[in-house]
N, C-alpha and C positions, 0 to 999 in steps of 0.2 A: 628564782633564789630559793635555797632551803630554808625550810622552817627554825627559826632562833628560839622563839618563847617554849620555853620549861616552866613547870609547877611552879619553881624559886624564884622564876624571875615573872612570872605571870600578873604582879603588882605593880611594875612598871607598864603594863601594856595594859590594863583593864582594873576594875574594881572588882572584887568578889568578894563576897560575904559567908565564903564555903567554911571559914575555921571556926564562925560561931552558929554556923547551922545548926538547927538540930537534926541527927540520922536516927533511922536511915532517912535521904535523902530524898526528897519524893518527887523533884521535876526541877526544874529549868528557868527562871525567868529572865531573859535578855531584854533590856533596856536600851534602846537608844537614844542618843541623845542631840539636840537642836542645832542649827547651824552656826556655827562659831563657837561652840563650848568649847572648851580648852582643860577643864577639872580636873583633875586626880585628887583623891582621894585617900589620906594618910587615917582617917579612923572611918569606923564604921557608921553610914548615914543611918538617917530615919526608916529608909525606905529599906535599909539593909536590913537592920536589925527585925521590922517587921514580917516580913519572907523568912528570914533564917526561925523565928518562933516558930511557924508552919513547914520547916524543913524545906523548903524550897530557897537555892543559890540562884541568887540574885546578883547577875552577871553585866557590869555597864562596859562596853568594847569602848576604847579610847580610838575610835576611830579618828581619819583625818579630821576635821572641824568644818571641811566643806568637801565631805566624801558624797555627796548624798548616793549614798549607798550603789555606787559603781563596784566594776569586776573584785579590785583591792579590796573593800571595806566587807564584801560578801565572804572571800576569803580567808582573810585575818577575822571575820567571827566564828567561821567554821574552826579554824583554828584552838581557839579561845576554848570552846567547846569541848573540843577535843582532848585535850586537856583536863578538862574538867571531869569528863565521863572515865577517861584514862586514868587518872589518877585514883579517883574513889573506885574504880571498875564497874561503871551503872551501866544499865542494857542500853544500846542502840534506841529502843520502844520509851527510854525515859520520857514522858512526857516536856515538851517545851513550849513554851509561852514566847510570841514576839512584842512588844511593844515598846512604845516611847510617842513623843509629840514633835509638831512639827517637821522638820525634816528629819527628826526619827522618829516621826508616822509614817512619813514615806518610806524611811527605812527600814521599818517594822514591815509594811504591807509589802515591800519589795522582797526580802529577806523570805517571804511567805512562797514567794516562786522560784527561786535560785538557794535555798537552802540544801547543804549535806542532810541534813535533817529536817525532815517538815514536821515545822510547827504545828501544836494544837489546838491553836488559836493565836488571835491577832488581837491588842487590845490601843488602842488610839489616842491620843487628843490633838483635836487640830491639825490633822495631817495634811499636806499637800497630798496631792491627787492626781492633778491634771501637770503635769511636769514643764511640756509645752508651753502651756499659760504660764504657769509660773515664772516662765524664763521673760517672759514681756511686763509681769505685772510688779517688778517691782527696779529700779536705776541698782540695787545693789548687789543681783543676782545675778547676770550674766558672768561675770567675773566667774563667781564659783564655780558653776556649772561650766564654764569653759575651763577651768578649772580640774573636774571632777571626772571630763569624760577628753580633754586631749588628744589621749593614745588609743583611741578606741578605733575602730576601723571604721569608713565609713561617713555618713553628716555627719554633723549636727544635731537634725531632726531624727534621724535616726537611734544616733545615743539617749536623748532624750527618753524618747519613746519606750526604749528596753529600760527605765528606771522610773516609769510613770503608772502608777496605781491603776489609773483611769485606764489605760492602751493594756495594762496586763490582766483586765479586769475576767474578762476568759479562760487565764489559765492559773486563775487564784485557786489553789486547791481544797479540796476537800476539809471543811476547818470552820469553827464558830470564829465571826468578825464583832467585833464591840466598837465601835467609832464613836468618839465625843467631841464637840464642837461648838464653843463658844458664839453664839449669836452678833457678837460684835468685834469680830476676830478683823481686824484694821490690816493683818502681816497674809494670811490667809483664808482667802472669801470662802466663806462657807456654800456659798451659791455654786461657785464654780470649781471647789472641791471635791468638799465630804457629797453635797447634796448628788451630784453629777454621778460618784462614784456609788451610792449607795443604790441607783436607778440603776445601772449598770448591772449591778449583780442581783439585784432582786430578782430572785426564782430562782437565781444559779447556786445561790450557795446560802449560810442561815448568816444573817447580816441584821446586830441591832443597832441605834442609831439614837444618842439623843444630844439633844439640842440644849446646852446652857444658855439661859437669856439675863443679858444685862454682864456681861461677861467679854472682857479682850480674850489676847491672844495666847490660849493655853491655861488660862487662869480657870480651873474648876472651882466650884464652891466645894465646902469641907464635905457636903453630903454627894457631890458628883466623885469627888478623890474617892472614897469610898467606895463609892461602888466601883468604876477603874481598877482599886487593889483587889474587891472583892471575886470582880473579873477573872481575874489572875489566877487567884486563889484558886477560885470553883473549877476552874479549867485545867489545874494538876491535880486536886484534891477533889475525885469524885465521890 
């Protein structure tokens, strides 16, 4: 299908915080968001407004709500991007940030190997990891995920596989990784996640990693959020 979204209509398909940024414009941050959001966004968030002070557009794709980040949702972010860089005319080299929580950690970290553009870093909470597991560890998940990868060629296990953190963990590119993770995360084990994954890449790539204790699912305390933004931040703004 040809590409439909324009700058004008780019508000229906995403959130952006690009008309109160401040320029010039210094990087990129894509946000993803968890499985089953639904959102749009008619004023500028918190999180908007905070990026746009630092000149950085802070970019949420209105992806499917149970894409987890399959061929479509990779695409239609490229998209989204594109746009973005088109319109203001910023270099290709602009720096970009991926992250979000949940299954937009996985969509963050996935987005990190199948990107138009590789990101600068990868910033996390509570990501799925292990995709595979995933797919058993929880009565409400299958659906999606069969869902998510239908048209794809091939298993099952296979589709899985090409959208699991953990099995991509090899050809994570070149890029500082921030991963945060709640200690008593009930929707996503940290055991068989973040921890799995973080073994995984240790030596391959620069990977920090901290552990919120006394904390569910996503919930950072006000001084982990912090650092998270600050993450961000440091990673367009050197």
């Amino acid at each position: 299908m040809e590409k439909i979204i324009t700058y004008d209509t780019l508000r229906d398909f995403a959130y952006s915080n690009d008309r109160i940024c401040r320029k010039p414009i210094q990087g990129i941050a894509v946000s993803f968001f968890g499985l089953g959001q639904r959102d749009m966004y008619d004023e500028d968030t918190d999180s908007g407004k905070l990026y746009a002070e630092k000149g950085i557009v802070y970019l949420v794709p209105y992806n499917n709500p149970w894409a987890w980040m399959n061929r479509q949702a990779i695409a239609y972010t490229d998209e989204l991007i594109d746009i973005i860089i088109n319109t203001y005319q910023l270099p290709d080299s602009i720096p970009i940030v991926s992250s979000g929580g949940s299954m937009g950690g996985l969509s963050a970290l996935v987005y990190m190997v199948y990107a138009k553009r590789t990101p600068v870093a990868c910033v996390t909470n509570c990501p799925v990891c292990d995709l595979p597991y995933h797919f058993t560890e929880r009565r409400d998940l299958p659906r999606t995920l069969y869902s998510a990868f239908f048209h794809e060629r091939g298993t099952m296990a296979d589709a899985l596989q090409s959208a699991s953190p953990l099995h991509l963990a090899d050809q994570m590119p070149d890029a500082d990784y921030y991963i945060f993770h709640c200690e008593k995360d009930m929707a996503v084990n940290k055991q068989k996640h973040t921890d799995r994954f973080v073994e995984a890449m240790r030596g391959k790539r620069r990977i920090t990693c901290h552990a919120v204790p006394d904390r569910g699912h996503c919930d950072l305390t006000d001084e982990m959020l912090a650092l998270y933004n600050q993450y961000i931040v440091q990673s367009i703004i050197r």
